[in-house]
mmCIF file of the N, C-alpha and C atoms, coordinates in Angstrom:
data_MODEL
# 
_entry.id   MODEL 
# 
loop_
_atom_site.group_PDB 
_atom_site.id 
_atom_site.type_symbol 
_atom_site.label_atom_id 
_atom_site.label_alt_id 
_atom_site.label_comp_id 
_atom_site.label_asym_id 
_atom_site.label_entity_id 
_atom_site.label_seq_id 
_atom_site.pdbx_PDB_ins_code 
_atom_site.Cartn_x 
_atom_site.Cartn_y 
_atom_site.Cartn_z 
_atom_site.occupancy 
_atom_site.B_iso_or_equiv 
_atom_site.pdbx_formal_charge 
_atom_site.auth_seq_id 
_atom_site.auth_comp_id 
_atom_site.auth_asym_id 
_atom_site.auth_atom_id 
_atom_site.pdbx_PDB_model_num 
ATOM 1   N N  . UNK A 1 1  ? -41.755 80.119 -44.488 1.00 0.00 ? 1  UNK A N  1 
ATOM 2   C CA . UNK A 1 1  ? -41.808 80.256 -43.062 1.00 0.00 ? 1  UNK A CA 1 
ATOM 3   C C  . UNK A 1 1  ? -43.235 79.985 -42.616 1.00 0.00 ? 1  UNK A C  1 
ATOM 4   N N  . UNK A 1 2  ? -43.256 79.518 -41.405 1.00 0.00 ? 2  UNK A N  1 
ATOM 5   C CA . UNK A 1 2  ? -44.805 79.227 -40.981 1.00 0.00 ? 2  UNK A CA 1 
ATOM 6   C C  . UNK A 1 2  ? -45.054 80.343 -39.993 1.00 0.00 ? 2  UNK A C  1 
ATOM 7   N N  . UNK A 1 3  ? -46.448 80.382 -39.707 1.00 0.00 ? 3  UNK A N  1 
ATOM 8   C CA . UNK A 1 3  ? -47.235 81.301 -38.801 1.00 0.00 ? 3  UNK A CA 1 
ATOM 9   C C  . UNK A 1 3  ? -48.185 80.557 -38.685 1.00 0.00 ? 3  UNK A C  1 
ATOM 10  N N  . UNK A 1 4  ? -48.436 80.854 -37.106 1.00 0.00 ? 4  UNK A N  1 
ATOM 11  C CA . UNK A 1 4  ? -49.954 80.372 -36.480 1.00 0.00 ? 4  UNK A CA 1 
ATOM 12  C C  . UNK A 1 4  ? -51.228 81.434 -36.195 1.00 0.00 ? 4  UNK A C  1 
ATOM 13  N N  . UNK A 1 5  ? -52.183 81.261 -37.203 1.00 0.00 ? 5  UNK A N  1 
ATOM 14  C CA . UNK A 1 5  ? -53.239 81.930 -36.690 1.00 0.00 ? 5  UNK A CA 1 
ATOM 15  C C  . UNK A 1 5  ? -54.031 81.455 -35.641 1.00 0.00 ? 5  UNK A C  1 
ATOM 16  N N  . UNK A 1 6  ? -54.759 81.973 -34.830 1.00 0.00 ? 6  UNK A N  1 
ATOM 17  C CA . UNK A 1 6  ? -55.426 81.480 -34.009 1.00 0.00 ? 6  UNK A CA 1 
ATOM 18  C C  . UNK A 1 6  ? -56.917 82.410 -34.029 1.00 0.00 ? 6  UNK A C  1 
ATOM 19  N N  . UNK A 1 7  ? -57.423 81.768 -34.399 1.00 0.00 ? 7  UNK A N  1 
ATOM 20  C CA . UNK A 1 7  ? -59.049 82.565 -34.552 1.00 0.00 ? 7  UNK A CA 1 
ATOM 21  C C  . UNK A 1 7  ? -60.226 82.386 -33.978 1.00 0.00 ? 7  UNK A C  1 
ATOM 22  N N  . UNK A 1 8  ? -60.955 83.374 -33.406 1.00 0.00 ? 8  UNK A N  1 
ATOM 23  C CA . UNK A 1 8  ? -62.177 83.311 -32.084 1.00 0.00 ? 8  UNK A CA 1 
ATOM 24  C C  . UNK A 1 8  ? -63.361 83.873 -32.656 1.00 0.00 ? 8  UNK A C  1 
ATOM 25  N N  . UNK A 1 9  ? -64.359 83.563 -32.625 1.00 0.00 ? 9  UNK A N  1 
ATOM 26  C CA . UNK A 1 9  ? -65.718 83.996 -32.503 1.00 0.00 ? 9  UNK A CA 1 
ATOM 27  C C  . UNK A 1 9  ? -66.178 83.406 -33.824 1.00 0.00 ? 9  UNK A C  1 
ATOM 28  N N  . UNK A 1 10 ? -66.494 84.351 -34.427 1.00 0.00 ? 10 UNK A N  1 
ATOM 29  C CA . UNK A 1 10 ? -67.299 84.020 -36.442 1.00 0.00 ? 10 UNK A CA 1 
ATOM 30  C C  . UNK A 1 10 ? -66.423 83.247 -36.919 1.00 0.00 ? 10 UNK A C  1 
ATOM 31  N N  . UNK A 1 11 ? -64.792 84.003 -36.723 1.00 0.00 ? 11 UNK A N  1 
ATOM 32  C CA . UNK A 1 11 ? -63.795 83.131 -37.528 1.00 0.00 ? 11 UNK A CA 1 
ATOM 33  C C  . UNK A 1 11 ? -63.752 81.416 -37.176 1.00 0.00 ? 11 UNK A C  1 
ATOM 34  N N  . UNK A 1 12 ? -63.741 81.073 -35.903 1.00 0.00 ? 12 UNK A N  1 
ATOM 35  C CA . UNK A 1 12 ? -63.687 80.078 -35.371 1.00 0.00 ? 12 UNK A CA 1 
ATOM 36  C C  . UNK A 1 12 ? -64.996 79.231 -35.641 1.00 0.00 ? 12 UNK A C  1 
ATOM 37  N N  . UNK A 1 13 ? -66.231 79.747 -35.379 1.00 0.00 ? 13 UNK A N  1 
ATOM 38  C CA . UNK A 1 13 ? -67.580 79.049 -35.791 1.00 0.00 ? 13 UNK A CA 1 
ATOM 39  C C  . UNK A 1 13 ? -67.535 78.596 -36.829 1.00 0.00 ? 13 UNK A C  1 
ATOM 40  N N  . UNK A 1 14 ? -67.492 79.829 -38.203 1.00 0.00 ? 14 UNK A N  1 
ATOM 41  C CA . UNK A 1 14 ? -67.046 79.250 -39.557 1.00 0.00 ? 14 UNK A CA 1 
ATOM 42  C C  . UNK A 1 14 ? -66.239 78.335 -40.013 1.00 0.00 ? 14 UNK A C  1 
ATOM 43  N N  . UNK A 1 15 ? -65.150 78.291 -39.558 1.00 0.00 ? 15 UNK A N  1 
ATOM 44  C CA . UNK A 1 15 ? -63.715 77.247 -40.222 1.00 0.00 ? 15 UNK A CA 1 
ATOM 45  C C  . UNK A 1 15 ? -64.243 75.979 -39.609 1.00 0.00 ? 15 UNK A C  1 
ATOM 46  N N  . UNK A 1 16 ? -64.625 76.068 -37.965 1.00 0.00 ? 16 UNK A N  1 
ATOM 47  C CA . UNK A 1 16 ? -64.288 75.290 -37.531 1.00 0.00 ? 16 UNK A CA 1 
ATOM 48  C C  . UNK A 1 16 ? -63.020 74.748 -36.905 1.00 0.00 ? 16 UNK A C  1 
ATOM 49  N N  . UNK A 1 17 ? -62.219 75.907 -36.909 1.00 0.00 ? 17 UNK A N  1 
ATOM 50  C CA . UNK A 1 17 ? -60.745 75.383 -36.515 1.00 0.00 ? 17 UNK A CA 1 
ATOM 51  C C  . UNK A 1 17 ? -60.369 76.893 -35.223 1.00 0.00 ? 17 UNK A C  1 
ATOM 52  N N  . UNK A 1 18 ? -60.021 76.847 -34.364 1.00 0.00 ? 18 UNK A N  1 
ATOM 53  C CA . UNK A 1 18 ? -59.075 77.622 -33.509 1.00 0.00 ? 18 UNK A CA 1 
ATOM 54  C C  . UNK A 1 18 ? -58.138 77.875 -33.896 1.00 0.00 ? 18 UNK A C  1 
ATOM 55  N N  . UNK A 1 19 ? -57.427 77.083 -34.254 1.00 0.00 ? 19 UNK A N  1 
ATOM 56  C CA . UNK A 1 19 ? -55.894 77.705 -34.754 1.00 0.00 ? 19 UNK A CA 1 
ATOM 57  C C  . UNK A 1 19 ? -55.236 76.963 -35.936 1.00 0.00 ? 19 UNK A C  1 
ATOM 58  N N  . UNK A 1 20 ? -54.783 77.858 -36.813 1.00 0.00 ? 20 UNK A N  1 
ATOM 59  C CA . UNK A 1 20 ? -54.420 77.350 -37.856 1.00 0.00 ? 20 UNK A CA 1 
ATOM 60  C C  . UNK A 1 20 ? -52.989 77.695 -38.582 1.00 0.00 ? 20 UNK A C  1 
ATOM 61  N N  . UNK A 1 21 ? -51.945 76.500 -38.887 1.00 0.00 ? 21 UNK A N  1 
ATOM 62  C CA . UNK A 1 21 ? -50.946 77.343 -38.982 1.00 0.00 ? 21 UNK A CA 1 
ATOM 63  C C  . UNK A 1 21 ? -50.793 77.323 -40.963 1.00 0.00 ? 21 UNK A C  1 
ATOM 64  N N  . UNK A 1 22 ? -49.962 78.751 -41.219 1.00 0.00 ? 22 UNK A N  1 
ATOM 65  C CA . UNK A 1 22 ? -49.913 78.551 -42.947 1.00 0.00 ? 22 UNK A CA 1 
ATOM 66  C C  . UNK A 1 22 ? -48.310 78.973 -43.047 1.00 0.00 ? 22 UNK A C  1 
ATOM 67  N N  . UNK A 1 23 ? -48.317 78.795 -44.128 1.00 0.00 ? 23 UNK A N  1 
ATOM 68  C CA . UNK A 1 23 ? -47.060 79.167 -45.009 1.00 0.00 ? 23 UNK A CA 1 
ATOM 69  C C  . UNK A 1 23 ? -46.987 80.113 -45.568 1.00 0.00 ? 23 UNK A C  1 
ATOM 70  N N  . UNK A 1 24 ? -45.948 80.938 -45.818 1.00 0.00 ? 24 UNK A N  1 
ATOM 71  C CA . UNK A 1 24 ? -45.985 82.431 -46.363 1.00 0.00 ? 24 UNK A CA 1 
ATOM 72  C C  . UNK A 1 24 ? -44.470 82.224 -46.338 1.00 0.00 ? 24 UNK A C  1 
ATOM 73  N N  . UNK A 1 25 ? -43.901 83.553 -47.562 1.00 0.00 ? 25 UNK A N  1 
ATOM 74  C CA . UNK A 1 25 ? -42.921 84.003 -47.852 1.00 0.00 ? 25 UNK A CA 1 
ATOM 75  C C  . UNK A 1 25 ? -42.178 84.582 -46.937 1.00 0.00 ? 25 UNK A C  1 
ATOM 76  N N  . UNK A 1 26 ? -40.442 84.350 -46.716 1.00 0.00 ? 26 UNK A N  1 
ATOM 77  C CA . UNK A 1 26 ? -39.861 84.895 -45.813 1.00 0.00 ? 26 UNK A CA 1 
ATOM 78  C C  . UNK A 1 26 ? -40.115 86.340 -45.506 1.00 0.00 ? 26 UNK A C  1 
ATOM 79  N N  . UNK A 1 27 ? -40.620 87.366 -46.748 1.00 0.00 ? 27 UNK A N  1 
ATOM 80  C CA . UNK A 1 27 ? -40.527 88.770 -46.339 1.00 0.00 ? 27 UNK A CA 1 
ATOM 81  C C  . UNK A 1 27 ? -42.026 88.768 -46.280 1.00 0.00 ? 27 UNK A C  1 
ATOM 82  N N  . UNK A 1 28 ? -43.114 88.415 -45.859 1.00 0.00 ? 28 UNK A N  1 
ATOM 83  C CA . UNK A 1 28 ? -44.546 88.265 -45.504 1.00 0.00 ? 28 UNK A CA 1 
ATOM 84  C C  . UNK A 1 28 ? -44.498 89.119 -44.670 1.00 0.00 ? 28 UNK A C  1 
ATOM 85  N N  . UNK A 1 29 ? -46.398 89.870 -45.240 1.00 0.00 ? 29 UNK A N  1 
ATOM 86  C CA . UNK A 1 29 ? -46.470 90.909 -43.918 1.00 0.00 ? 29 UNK A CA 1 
ATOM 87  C C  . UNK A 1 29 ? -48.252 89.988 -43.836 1.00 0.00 ? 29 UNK A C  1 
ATOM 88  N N  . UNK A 1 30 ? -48.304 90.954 -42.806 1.00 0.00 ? 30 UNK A N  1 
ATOM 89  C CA . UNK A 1 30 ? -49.953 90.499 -42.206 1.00 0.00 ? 30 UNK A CA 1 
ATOM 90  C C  . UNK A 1 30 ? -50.837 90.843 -43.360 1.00 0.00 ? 30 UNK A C  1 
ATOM 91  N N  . UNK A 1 31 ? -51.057 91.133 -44.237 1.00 0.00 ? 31 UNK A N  1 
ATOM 92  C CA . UNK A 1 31 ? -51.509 91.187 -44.942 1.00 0.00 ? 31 UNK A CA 1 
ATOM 93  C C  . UNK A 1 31 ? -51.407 89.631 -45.916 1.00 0.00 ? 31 UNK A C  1 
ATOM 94  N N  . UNK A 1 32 ? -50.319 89.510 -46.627 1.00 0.00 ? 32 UNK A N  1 
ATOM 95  C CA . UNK A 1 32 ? -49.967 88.081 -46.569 1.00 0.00 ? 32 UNK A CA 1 
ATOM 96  C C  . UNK A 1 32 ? -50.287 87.013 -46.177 1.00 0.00 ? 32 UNK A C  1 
ATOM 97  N N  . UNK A 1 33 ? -50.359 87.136 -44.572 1.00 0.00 ? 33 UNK A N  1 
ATOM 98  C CA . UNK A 1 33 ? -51.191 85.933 -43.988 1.00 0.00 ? 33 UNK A CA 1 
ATOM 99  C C  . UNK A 1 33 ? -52.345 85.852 -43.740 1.00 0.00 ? 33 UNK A C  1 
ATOM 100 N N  . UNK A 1 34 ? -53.052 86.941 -43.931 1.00 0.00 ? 34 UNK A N  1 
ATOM 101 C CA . UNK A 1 34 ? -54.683 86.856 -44.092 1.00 0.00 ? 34 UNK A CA 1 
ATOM 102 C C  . UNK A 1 34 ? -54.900 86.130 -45.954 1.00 0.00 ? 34 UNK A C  1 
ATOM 103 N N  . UNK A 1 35 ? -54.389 86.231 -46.808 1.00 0.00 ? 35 UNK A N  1 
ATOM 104 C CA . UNK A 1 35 ? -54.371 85.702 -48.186 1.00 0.00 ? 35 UNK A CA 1 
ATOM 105 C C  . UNK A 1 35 ? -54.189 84.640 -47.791 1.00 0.00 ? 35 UNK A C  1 
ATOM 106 N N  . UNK A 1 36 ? -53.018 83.788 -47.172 1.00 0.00 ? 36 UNK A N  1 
ATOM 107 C CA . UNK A 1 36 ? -52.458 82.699 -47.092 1.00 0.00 ? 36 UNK A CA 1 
ATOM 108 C C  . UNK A 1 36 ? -53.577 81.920 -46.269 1.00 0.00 ? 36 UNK A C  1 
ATOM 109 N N  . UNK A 1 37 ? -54.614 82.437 -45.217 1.00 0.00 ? 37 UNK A N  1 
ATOM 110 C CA . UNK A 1 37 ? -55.632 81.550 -44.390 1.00 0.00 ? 37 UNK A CA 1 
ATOM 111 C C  . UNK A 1 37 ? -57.235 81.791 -44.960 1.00 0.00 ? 37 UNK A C  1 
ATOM 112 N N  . UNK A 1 38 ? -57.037 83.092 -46.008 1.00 0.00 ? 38 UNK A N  1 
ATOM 113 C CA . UNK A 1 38 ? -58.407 82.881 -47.407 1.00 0.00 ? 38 UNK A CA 1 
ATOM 114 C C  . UNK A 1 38 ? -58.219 82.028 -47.928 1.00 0.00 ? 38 UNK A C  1 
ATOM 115 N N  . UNK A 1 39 ? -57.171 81.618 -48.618 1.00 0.00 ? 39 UNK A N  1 
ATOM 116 C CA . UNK A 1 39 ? -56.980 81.024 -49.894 1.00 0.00 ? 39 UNK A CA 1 
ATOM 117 C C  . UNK A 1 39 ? -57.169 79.125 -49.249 1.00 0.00 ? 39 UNK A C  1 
ATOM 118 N N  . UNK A 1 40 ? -56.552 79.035 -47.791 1.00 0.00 ? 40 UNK A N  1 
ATOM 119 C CA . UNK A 1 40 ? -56.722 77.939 -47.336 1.00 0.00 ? 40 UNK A CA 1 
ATOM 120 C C  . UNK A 1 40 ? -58.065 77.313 -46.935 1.00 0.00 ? 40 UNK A C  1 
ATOM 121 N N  . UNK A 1 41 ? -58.739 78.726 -46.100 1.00 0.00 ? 41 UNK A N  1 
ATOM 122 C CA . UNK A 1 41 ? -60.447 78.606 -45.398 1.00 0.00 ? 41 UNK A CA 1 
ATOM 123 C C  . UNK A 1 41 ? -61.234 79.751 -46.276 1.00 0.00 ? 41 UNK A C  1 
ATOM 124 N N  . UNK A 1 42 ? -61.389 79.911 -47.414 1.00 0.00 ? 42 UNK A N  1 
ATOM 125 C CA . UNK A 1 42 ? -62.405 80.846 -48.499 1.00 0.00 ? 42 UNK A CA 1 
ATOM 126 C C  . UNK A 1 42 ? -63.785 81.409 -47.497 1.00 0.00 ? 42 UNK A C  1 
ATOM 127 N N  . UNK A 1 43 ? -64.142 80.470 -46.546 1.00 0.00 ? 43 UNK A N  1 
ATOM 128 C CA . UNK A 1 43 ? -65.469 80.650 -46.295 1.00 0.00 ? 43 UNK A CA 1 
ATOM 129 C C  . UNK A 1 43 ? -64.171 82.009 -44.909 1.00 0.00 ? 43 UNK A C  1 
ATOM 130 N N  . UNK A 1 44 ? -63.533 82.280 -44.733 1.00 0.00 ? 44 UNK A N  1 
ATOM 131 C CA . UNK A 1 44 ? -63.062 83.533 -43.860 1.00 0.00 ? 44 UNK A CA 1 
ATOM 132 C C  . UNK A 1 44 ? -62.612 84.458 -44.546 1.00 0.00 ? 44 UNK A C  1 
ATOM 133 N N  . UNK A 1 45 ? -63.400 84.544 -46.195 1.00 0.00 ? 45 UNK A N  1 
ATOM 134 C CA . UNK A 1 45 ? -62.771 85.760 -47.018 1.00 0.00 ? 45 UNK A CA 1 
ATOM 135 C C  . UNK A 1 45 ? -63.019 87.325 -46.524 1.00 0.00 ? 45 UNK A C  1 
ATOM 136 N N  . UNK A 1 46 ? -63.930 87.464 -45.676 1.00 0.00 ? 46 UNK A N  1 
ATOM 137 C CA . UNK A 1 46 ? -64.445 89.155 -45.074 1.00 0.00 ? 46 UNK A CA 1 
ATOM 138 C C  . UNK A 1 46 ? -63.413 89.362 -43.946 1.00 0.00 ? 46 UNK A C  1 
ATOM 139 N N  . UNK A 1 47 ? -62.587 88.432 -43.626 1.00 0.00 ? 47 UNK A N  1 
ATOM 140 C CA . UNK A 1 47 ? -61.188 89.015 -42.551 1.00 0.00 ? 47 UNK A CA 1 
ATOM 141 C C  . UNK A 1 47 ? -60.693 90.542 -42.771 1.00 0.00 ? 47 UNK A C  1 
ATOM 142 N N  . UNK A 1 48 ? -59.942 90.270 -44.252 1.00 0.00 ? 48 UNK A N  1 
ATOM 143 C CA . UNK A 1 48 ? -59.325 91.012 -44.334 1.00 0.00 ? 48 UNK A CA 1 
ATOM 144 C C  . UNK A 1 48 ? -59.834 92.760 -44.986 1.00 0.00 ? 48 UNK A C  1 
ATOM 145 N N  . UNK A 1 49 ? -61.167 92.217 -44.870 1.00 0.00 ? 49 UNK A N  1 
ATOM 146 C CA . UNK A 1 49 ? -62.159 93.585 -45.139 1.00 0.00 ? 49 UNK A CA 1 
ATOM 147 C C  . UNK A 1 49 ? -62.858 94.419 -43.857 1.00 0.00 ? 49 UNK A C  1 
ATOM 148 N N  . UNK A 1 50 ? -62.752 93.767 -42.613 1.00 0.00 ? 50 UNK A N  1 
ATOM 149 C CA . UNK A 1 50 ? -63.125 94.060 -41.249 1.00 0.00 ? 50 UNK A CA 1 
ATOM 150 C C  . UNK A 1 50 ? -62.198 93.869 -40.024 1.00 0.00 ? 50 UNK A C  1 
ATOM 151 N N  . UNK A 1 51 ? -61.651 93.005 -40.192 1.00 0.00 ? 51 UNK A N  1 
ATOM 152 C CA . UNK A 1 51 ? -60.480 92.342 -38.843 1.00 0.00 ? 51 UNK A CA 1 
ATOM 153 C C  . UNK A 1 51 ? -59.451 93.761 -38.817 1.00 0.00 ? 51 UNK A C  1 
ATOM 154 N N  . UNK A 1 52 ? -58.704 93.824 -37.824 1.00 0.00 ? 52 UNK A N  1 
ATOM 155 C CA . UNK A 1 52 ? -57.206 94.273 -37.386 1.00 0.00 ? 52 UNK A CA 1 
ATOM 156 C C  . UNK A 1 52 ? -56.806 93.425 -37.002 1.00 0.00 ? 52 UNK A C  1 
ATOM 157 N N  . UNK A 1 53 ? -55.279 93.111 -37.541 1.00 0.00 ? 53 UNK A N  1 
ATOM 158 C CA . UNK A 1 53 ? -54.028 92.442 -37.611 1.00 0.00 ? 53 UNK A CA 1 
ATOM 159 C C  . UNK A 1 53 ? -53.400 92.423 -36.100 1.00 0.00 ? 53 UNK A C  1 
ATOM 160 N N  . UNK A 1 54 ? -53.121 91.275 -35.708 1.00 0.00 ? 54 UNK A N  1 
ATOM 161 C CA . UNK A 1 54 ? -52.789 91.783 -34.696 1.00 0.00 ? 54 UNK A CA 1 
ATOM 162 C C  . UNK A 1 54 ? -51.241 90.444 -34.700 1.00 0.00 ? 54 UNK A C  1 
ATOM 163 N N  . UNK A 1 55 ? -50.382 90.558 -34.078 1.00 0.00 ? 55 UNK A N  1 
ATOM 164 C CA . UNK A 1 55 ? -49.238 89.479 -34.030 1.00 0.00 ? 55 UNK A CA 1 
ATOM 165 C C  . UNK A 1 55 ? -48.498 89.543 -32.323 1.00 0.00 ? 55 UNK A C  1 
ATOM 166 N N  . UNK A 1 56 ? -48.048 88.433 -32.178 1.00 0.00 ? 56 UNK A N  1 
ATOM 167 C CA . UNK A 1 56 ? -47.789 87.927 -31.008 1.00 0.00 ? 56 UNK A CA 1 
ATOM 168 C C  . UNK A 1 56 ? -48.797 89.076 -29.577 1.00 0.00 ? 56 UNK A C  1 
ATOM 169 N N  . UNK A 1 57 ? -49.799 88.984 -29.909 1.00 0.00 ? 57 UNK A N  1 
ATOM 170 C CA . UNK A 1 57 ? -50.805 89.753 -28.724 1.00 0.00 ? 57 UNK A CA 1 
ATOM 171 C C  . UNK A 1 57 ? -50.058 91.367 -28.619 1.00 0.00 ? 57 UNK A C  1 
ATOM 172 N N  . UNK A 1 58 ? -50.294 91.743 -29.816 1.00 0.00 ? 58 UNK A N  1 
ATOM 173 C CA . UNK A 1 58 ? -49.999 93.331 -30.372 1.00 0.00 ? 58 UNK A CA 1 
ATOM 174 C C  . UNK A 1 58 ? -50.827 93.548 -31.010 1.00 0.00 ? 58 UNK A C  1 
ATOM 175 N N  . UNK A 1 59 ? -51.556 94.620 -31.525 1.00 0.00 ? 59 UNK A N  1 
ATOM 176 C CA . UNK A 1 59 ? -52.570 94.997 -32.592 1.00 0.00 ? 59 UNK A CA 1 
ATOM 177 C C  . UNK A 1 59 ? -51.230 95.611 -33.401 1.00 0.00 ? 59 UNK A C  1 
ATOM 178 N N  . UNK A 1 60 ? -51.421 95.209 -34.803 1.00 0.00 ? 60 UNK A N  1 
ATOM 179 C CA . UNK A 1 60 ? -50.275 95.680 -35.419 1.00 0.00 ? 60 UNK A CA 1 
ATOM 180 C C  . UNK A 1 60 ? -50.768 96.608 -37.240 1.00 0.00 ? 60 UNK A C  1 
ATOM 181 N N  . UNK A 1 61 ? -50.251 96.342 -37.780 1.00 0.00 ? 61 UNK A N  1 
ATOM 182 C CA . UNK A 1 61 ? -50.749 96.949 -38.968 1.00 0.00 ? 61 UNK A CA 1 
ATOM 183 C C  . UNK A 1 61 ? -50.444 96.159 -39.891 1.00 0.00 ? 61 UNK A C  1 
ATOM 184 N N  . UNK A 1 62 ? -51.490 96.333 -41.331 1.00 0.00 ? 62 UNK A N  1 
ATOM 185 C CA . UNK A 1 62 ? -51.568 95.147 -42.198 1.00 0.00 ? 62 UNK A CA 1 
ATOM 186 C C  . UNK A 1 62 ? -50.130 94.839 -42.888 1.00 0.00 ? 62 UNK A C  1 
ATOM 187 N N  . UNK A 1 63 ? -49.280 96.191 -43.376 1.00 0.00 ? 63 UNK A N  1 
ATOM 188 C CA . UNK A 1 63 ? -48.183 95.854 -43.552 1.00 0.00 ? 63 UNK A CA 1 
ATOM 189 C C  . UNK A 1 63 ? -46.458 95.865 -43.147 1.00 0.00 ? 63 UNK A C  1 
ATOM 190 N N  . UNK A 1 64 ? -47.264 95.249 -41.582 1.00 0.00 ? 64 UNK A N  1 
ATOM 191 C CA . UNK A 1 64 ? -46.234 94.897 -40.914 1.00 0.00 ? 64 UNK A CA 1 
ATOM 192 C C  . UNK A 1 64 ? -45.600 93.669 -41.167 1.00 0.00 ? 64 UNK A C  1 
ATOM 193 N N  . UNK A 1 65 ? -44.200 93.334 -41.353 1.00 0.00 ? 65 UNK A N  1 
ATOM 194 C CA . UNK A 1 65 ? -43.795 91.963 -41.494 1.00 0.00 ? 65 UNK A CA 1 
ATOM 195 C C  . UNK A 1 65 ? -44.209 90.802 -40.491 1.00 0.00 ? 65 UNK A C  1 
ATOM 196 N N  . UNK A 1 66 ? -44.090 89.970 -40.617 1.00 0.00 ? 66 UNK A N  1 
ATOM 197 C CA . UNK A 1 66 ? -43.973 88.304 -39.940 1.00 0.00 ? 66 UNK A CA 1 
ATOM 198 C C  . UNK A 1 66 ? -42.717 87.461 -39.632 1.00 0.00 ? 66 UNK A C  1 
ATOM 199 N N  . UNK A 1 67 ? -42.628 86.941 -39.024 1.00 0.00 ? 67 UNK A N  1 
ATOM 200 C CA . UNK A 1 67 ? -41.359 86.314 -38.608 1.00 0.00 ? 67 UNK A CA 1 
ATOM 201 C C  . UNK A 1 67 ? -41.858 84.702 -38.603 1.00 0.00 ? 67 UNK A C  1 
ATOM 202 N N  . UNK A 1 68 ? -41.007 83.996 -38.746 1.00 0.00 ? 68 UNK A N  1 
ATOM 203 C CA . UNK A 1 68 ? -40.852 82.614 -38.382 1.00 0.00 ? 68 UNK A CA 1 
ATOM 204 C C  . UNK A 1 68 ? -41.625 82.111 -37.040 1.00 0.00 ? 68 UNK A C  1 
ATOM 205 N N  . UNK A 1 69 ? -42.836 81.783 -36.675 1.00 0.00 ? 69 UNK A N  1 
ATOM 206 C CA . UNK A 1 69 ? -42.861 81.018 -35.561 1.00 0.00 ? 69 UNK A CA 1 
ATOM 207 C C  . UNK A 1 69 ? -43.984 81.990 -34.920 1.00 0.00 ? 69 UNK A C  1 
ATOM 208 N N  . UNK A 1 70 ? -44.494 83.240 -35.609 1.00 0.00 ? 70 UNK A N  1 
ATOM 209 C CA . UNK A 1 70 ? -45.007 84.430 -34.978 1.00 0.00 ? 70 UNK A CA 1 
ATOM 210 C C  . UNK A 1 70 ? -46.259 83.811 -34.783 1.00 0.00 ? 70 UNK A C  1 
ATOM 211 N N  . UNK A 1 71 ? -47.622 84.085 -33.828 1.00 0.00 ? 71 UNK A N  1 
ATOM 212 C CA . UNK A 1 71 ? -48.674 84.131 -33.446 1.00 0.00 ? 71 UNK A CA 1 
ATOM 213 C C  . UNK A 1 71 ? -49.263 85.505 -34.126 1.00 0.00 ? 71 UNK A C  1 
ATOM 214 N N  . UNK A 1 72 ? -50.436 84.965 -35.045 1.00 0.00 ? 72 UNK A N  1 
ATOM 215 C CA . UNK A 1 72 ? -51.297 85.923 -35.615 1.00 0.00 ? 72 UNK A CA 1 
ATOM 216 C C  . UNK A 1 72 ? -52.689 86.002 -35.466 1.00 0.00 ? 72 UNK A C  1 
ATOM 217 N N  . UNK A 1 73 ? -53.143 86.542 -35.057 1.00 0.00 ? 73 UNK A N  1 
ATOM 218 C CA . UNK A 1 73 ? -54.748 86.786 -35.007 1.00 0.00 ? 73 UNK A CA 1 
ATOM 219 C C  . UNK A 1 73 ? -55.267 88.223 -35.551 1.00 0.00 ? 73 UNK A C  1 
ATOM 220 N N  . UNK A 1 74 ? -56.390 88.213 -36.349 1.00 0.00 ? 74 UNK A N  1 
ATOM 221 C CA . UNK A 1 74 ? -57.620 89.060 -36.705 1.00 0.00 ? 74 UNK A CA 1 
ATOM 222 C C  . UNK A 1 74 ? -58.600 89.215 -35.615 1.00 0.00 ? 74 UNK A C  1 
ATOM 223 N N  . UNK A 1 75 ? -58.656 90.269 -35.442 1.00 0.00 ? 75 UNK A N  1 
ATOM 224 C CA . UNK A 1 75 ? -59.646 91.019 -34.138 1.00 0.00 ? 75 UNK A CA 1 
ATOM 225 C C  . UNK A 1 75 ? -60.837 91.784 -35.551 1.00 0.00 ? 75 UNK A C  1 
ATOM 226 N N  . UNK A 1 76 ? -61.925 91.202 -34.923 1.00 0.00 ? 76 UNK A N  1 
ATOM 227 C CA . UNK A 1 76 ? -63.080 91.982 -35.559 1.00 0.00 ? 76 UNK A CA 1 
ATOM 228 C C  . UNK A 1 76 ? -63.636 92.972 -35.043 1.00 0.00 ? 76 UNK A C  1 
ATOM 229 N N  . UNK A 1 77 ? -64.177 93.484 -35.338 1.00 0.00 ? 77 UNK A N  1 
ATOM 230 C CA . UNK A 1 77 ? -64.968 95.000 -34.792 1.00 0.00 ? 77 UNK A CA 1 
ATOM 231 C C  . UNK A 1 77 ? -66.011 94.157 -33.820 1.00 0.00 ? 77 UNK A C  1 
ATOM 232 N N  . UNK A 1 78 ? -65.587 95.673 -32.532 1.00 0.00 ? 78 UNK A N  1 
ATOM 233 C CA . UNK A 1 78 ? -66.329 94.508 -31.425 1.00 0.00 ? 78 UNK A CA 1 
ATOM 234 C C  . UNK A 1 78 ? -67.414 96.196 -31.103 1.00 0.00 ? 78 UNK A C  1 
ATOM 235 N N  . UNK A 1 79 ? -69.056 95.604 -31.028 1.00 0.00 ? 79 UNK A N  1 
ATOM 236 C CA . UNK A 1 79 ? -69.883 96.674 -30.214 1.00 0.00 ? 79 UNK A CA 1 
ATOM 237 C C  . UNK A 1 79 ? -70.155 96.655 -29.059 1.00 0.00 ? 79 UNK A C  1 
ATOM 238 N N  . UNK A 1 80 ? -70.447 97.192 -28.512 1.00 0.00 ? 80 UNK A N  1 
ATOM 239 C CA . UNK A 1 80 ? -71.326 97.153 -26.908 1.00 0.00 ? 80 UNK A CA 1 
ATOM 240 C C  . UNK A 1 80 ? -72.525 97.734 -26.645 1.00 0.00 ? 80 UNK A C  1 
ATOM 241 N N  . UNK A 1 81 ? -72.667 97.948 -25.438 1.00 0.00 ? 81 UNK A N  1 
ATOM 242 C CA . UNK A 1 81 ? -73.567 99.146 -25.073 1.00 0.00 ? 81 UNK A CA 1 
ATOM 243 C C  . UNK A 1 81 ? -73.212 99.763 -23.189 1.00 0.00 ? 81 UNK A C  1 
# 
């Protein structure tokens, strides 16, 4: 099944890509598809050590499943003041 990541800030500077779609196993969770867009873009290996999972514009949890066709993004830790 495919999924589209779509990635902003570091993720995006680094790859070079906005959105990226991968392949993963029918019973794939978000966890899964952060492996599946390391293993594709290596230089975005600290995702899955800082980001929250987030799917179709939900913050979700790492081992939540994926569906066919789903929109995925990693949200990084954001500061302010």
């Amino acid at each position: 099944m495919r999924v589209r990541v779509e990635l902003f800030g570091r993720a995006a500077s680094q790859s070079g890509e906005r959105s990226v779609e991968v392949d993963v196993a029918p019973e794939a969770t978000l966890r899964d598809v952060a492996a599946a867009l390391v293993a594709r873009l290596p230089v975005l290996g600290w995702i899955p050590e800082v980001c929250r999972p987030a799917r179709n514009l939900e913050y979700a949890q790492w081992a939540d499943p994926v569906a066919d066709g789903d929109e995925v993004s990693f949200i990084p830790p954001v500061s302010g003041g």
